[in-house]
DSSP file (Angstrom, degrees, kcal/mol; ACC not computed):
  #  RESIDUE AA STRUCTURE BP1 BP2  ACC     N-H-->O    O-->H-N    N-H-->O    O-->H-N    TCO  KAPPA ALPHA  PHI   PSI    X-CA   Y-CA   Z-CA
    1    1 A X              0   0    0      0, 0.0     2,-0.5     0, 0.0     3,-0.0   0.000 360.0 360.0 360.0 110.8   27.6   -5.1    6.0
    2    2 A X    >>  -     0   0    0      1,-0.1     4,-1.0     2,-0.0     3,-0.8  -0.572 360.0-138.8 -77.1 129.6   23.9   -5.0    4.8
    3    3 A X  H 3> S+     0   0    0     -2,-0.5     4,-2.3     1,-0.2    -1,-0.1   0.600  98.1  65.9 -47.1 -33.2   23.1   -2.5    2.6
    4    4 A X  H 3> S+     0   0    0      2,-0.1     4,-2.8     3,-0.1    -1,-0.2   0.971 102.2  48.5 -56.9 -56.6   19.8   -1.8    4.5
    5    5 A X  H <> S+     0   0    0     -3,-0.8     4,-2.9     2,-0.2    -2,-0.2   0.888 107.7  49.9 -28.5 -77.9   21.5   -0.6    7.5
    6    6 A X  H  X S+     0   0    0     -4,-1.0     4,-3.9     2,-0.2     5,-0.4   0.960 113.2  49.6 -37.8 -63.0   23.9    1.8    5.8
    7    7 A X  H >X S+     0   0    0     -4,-2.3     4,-2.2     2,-0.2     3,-2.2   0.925 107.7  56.1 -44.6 -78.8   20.7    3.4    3.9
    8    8 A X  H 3X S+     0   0    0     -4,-2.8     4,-2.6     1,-0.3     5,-0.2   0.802 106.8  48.9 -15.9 -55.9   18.9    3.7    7.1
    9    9 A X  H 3X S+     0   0    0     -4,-2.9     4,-2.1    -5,-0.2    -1,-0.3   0.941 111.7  45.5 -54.6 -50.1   21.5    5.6    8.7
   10   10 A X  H <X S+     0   0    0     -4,-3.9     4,-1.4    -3,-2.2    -2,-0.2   0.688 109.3  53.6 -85.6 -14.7   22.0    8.0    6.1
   11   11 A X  H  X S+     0   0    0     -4,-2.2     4,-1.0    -5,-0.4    90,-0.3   0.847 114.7  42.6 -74.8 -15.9   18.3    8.6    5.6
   12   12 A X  H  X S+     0   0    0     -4,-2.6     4,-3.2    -5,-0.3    -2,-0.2   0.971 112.3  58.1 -78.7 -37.0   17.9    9.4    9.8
   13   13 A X  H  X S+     0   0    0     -4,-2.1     4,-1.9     1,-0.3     5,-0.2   0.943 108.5  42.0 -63.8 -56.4   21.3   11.6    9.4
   14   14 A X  H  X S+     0   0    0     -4,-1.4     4,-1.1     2,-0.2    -1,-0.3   0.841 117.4  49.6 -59.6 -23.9   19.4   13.8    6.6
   15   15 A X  H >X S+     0   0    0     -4,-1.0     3,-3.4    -5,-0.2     4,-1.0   0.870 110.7  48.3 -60.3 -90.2   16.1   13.9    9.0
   16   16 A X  H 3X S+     0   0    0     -4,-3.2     4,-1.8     1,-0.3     3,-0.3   0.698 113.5  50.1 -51.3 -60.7   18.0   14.9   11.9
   17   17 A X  H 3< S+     0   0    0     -4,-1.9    -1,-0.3     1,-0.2    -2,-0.2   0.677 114.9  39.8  -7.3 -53.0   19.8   17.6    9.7
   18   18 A X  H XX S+     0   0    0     -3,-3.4     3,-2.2    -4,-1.1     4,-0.5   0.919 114.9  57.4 -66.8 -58.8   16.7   19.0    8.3
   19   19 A X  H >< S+     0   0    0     -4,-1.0     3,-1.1     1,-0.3    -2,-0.2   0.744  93.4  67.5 -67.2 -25.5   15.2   18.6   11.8
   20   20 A X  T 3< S+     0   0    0     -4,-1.8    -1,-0.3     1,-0.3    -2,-0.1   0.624 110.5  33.6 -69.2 -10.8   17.8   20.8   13.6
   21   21 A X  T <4 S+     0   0    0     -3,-2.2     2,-0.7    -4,-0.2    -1,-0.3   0.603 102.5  81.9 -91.1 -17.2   16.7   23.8   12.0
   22   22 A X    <<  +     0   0    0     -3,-1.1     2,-0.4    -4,-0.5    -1,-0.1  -0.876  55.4 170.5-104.8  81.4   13.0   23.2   11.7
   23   23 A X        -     0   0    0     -2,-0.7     2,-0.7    -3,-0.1     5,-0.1  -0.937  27.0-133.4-100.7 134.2   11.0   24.0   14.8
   24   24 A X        -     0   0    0     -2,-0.4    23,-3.0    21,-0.2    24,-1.1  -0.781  21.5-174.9 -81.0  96.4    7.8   24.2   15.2
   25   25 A X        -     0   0    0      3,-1.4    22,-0.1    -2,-0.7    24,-0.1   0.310  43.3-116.2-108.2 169.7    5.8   27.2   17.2
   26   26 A X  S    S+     0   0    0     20,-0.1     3,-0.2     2,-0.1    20,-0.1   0.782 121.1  48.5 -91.7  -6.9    2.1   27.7   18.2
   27   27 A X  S    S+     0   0    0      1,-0.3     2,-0.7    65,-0.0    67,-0.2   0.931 137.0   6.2 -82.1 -81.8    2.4   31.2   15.5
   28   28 A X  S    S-     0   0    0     -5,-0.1    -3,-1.4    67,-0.1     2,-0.3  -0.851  84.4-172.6-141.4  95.5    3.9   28.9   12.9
   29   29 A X        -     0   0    0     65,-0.8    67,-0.2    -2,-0.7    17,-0.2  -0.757  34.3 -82.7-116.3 174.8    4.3   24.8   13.2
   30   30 A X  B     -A   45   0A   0     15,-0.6    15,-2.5    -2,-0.3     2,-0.8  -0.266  20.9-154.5 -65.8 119.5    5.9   22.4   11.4
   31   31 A X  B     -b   97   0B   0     65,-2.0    67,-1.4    13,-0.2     2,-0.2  -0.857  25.0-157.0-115.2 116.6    4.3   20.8    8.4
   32   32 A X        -     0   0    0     -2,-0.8    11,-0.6    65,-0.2     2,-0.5  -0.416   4.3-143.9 -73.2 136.9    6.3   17.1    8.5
   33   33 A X  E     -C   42   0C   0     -2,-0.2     2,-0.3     9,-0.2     9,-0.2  -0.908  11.6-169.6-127.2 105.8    6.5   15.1    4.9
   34   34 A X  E     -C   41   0C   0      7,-1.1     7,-1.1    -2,-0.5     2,-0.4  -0.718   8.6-174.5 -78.8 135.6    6.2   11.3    5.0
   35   35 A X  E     +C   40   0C   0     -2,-0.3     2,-0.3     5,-0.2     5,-0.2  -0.990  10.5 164.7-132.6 126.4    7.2   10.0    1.4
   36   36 A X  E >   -C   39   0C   0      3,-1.8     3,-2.5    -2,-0.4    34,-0.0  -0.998  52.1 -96.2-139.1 146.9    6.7    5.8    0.7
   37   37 A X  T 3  S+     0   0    0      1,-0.3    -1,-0.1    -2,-0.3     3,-0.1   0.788 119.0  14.7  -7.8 -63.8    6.7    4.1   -2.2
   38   38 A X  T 3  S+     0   0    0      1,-0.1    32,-0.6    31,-0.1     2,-0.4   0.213 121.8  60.1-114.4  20.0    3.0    3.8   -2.7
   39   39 A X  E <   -C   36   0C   0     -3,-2.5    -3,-1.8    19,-0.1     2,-0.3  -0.986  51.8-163.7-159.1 146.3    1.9    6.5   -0.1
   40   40 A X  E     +C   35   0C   0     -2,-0.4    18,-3.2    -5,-0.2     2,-0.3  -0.958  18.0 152.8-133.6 153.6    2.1    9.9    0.9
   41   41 A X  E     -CD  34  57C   0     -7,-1.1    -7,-1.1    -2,-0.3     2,-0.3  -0.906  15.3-163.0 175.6 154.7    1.3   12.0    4.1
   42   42 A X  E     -CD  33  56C   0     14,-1.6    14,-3.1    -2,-0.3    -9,-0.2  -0.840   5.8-149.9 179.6 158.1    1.9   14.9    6.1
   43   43 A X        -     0   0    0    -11,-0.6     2,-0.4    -2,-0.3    12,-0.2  -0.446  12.6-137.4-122.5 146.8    1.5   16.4    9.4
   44   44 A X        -     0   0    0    -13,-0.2     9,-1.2    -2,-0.1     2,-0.5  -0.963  33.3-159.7-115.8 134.4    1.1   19.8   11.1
   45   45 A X  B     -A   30   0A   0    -15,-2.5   -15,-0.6    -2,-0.4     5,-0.2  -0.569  32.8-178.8 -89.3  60.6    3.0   20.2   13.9
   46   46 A X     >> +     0   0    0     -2,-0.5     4,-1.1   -17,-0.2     5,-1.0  -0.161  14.8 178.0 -55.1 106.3    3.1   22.2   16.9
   47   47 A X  T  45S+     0   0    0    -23,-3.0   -22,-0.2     3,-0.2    -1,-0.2   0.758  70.4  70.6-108.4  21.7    6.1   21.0   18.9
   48   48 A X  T  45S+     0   0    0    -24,-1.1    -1,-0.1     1,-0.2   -23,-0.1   0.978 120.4  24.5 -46.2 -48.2    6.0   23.4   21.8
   49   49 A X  T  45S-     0   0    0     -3,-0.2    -1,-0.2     2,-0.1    -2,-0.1   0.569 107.7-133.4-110.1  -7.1    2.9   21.4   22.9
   50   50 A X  T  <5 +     0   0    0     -4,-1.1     2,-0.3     1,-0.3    -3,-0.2   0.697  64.8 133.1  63.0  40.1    4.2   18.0   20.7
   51   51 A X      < -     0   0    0     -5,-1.0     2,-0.4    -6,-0.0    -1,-0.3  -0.701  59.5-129.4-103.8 163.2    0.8   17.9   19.5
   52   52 A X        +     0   0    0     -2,-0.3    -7,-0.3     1,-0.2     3,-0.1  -0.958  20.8 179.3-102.5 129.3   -0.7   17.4   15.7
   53   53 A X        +     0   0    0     -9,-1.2     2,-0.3    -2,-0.4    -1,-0.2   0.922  68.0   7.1-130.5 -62.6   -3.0   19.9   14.7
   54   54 A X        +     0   0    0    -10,-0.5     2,-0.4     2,-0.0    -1,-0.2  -0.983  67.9 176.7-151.0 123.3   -3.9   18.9   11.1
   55   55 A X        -     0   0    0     -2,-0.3     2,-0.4   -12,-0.2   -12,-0.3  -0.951   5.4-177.1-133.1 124.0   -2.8   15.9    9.6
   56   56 A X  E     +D   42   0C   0    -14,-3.1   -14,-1.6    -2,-0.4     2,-0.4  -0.966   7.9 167.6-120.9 149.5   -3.5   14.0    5.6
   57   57 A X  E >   -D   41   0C   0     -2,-0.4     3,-2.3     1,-0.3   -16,-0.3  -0.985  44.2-112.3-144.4 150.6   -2.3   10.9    4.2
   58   58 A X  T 3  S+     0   0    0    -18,-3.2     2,-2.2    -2,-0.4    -1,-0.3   0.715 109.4  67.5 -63.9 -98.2   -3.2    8.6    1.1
   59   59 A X  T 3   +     0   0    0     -3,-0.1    -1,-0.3     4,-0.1     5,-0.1   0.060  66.8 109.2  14.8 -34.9   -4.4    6.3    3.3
   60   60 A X    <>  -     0   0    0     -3,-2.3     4,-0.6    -2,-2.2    -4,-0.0   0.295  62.0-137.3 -64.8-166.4   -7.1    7.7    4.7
   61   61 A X  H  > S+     0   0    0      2,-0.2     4,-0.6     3,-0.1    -1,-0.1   0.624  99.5  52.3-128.9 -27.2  -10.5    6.3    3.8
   62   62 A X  H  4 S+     0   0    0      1,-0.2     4,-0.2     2,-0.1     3,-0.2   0.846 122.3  43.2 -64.3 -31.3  -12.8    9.3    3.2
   63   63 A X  H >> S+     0   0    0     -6,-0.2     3,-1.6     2,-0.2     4,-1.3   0.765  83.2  90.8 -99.3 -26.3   -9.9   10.1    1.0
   64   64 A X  H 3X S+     0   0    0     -4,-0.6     4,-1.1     1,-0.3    -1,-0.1   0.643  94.7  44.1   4.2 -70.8   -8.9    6.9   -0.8
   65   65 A X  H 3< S+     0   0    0     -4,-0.6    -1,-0.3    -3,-0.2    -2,-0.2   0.662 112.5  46.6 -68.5 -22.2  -11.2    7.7   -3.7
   66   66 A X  H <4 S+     0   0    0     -3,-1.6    -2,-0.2    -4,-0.2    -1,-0.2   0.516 125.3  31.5-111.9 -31.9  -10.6   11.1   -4.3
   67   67 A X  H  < S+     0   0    0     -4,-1.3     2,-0.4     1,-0.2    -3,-0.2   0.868  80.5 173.6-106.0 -48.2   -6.7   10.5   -4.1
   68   68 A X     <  +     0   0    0     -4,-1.1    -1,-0.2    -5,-0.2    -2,-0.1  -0.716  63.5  28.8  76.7-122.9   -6.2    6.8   -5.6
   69   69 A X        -     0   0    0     -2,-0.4     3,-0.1     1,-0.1   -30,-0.1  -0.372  69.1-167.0 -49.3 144.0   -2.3    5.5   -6.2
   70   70 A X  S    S+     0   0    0    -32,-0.6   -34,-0.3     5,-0.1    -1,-0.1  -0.287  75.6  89.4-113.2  36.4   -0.5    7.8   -3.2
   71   71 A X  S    S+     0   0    0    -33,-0.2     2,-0.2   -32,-0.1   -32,-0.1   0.518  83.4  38.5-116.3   1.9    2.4    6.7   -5.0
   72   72 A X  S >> S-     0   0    0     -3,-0.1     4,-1.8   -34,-0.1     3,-0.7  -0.640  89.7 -86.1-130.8-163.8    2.8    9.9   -8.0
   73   73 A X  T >4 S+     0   0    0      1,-0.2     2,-3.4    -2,-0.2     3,-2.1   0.619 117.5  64.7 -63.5-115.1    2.4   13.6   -8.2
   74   74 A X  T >> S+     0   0    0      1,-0.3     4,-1.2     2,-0.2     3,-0.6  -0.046 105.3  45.0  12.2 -41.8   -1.1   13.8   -8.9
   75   75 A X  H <> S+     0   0    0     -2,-3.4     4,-2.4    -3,-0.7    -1,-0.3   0.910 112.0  53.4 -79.0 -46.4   -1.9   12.3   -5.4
   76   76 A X  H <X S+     0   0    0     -3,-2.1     4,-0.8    -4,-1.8    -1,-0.3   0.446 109.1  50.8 -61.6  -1.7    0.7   14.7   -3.7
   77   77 A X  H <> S+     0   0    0     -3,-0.6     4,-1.3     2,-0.2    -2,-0.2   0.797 109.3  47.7-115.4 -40.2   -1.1   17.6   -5.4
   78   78 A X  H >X S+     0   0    0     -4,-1.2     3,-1.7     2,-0.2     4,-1.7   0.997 111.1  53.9 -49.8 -77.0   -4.4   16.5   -4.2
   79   79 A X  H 3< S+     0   0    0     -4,-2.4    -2,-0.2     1,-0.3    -3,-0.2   0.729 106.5  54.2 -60.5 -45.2   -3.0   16.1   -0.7
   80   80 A X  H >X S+     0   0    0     -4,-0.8     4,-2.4     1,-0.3     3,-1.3   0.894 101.0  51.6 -41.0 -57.1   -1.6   19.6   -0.7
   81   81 A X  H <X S+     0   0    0     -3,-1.7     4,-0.8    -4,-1.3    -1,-0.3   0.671 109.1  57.3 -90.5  -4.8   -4.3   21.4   -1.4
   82   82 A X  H 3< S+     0   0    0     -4,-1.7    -1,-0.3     2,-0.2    -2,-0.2   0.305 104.6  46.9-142.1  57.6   -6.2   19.6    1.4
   83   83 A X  H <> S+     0   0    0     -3,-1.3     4,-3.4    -5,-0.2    -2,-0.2   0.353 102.7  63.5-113.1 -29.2   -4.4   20.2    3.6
   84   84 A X  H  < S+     0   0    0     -4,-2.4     4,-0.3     2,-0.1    -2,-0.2   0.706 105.8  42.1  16.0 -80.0   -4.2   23.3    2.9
   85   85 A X  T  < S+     0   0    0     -4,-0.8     4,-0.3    -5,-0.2    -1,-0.1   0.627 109.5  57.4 -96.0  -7.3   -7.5   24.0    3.4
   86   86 A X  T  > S+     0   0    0      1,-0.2     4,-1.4     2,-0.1     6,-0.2   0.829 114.9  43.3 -77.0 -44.5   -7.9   21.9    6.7
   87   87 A X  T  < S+     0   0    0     -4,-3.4     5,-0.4     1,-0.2    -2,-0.2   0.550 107.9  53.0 -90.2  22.8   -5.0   24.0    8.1
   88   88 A X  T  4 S+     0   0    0     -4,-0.3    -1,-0.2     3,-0.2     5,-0.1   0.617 113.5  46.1 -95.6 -21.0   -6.2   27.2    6.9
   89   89 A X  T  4 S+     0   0    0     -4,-0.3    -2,-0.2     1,-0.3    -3,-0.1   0.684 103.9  68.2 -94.0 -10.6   -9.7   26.3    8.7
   90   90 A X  S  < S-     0   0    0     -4,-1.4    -1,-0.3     2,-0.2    -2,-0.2   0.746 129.3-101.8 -85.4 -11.2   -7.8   25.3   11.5
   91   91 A X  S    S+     0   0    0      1,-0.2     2,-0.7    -4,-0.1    -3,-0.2  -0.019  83.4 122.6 145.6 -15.9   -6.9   28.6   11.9
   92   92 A X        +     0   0    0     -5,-0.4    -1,-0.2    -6,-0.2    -2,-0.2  -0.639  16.6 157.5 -71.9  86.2   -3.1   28.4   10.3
   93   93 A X        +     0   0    0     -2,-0.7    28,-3.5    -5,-0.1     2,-0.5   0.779  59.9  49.0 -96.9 -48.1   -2.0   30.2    7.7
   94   94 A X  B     +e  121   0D   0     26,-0.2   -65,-0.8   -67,-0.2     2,-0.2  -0.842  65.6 177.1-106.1 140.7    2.2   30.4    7.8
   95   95 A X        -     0   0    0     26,-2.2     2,-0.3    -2,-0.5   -65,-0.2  -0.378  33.9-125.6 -86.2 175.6    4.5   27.0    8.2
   96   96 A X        -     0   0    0    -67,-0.2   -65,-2.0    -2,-0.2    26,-0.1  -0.805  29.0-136.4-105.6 112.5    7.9   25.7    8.3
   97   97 A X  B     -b   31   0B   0     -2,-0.3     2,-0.3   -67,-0.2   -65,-0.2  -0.229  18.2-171.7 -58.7 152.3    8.4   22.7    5.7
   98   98 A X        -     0   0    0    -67,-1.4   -65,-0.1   -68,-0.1    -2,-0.1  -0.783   2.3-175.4-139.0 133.5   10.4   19.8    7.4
   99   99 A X    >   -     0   0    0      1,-0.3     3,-1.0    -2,-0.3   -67,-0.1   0.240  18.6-160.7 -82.3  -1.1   11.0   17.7    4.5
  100  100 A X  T 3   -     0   0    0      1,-0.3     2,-1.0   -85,-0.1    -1,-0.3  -0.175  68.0  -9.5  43.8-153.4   12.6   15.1    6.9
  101  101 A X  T 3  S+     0   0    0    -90,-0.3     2,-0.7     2,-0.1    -1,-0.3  -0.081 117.6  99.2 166.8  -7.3   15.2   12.3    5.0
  102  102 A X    <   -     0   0    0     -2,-1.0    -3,-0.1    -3,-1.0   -69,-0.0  -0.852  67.8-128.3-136.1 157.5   13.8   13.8    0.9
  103  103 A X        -     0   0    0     -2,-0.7     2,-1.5     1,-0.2     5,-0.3  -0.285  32.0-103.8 -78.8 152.2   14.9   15.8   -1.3
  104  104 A X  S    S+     0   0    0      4,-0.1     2,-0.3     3,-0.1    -1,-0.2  -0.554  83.0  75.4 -71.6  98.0   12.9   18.5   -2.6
  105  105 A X  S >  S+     0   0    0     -2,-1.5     3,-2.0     4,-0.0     2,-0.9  -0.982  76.1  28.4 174.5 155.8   11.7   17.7   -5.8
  106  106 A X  T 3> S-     0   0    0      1,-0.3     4,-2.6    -2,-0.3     5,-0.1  -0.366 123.8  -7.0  90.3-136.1    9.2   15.5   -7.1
  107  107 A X  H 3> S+     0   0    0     -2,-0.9     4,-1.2     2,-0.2    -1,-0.3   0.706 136.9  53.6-102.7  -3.6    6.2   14.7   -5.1
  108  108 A X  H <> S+     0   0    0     -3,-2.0     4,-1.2    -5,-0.3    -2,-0.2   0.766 113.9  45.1 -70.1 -27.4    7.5   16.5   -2.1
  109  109 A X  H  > S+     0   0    0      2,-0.2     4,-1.7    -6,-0.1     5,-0.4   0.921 116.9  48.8 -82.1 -63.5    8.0   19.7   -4.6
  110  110 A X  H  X S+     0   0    0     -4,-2.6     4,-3.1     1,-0.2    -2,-0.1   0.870 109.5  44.7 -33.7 -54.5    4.7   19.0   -5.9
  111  111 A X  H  X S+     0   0    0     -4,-1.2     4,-1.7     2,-0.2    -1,-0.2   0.854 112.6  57.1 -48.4 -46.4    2.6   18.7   -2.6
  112  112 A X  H  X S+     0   0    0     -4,-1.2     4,-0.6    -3,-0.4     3,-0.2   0.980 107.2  46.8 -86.4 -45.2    4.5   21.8   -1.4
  113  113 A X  H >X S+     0   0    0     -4,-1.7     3,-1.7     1,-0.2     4,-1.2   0.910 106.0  60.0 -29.6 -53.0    3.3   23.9   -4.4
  114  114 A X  H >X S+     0   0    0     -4,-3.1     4,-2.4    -5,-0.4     3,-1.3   0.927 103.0  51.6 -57.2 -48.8   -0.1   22.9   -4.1
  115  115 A X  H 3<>S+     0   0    0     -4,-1.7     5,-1.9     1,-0.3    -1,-0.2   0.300 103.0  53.5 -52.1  -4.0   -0.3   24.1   -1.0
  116  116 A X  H <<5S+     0   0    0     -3,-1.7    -1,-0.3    -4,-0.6    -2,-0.2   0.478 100.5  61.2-122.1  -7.6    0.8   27.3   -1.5
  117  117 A X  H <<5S+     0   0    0     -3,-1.3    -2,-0.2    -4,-1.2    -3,-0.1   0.773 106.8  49.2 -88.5 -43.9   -1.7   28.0   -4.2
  118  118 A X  T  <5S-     0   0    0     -4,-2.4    -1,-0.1    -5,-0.4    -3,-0.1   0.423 133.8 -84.7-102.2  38.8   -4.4   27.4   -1.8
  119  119 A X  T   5S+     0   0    0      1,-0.6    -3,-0.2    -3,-0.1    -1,-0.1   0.175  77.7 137.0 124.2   8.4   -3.0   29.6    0.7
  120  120 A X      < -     0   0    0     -5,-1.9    -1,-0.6    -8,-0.1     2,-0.4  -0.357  41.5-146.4 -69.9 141.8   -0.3   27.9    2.9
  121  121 A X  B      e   94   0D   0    -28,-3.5   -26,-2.2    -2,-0.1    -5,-0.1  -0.982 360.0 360.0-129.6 109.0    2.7   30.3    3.5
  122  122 A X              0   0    0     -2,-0.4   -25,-0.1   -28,-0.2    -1,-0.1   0.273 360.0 360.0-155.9 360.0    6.4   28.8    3.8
């Protein structure tokens, strides 16, 4: 049995868990949390309309310099708070965290703090 496989499974089985509770509305959509090794991201989500409204990732290029490694807190703390302020100018104020397949804690706990000091409600 490969060991990849097994992981895989139990990371979709904690997604789909998370996900069955988590919906996202046009008052209040879903803000989705990719976590990788070396990179960090998240999404806002309406899925009545399955669109994304406001979306940041270490990746990005404008953002690159500003964030650096996307692989510790620091980066996630950055990323928070702007996003944050992209969805607040997008008109958005209240969320529902989907933390998909990771625990809270860490740079998922970080990110989500940061974002609530500059003015995100979940």
């Amino acid at each position: 049995m490969d060991i990849r496989r097994v992981v895989d499974g139990q990371r979709e089985r904690r997604a789909f868990r998370v996900r069955k509770r988590v919906r996202g509305t046009t008052e209040r959509p879903r803000l989705c949390v990719y976590r990788s090794l070396q990179n960090f991201g998240c999404q806002v989500i309406d899925d009545t309309t399955g669109r994304t409204i406001v979306s940041v990732t270490s990746r990005d290029k404008d953002l690159r310099s500003e964030v650096g490694y996307g692989g510790n807190c620091e980066a996630a703390k950055k990323l928070g708070k702007i996003l944050a302020e992209r969805a607040i100018k997008a008109g958005i104020k209240q969320v529902a965290m989907d933390r998909g397949s990771c625990k809270y804690h860490g740079r998922v706990a970080a990110f989500a703090d940061a974002a609530r000091e500059a003015g995100l409600e979940f």
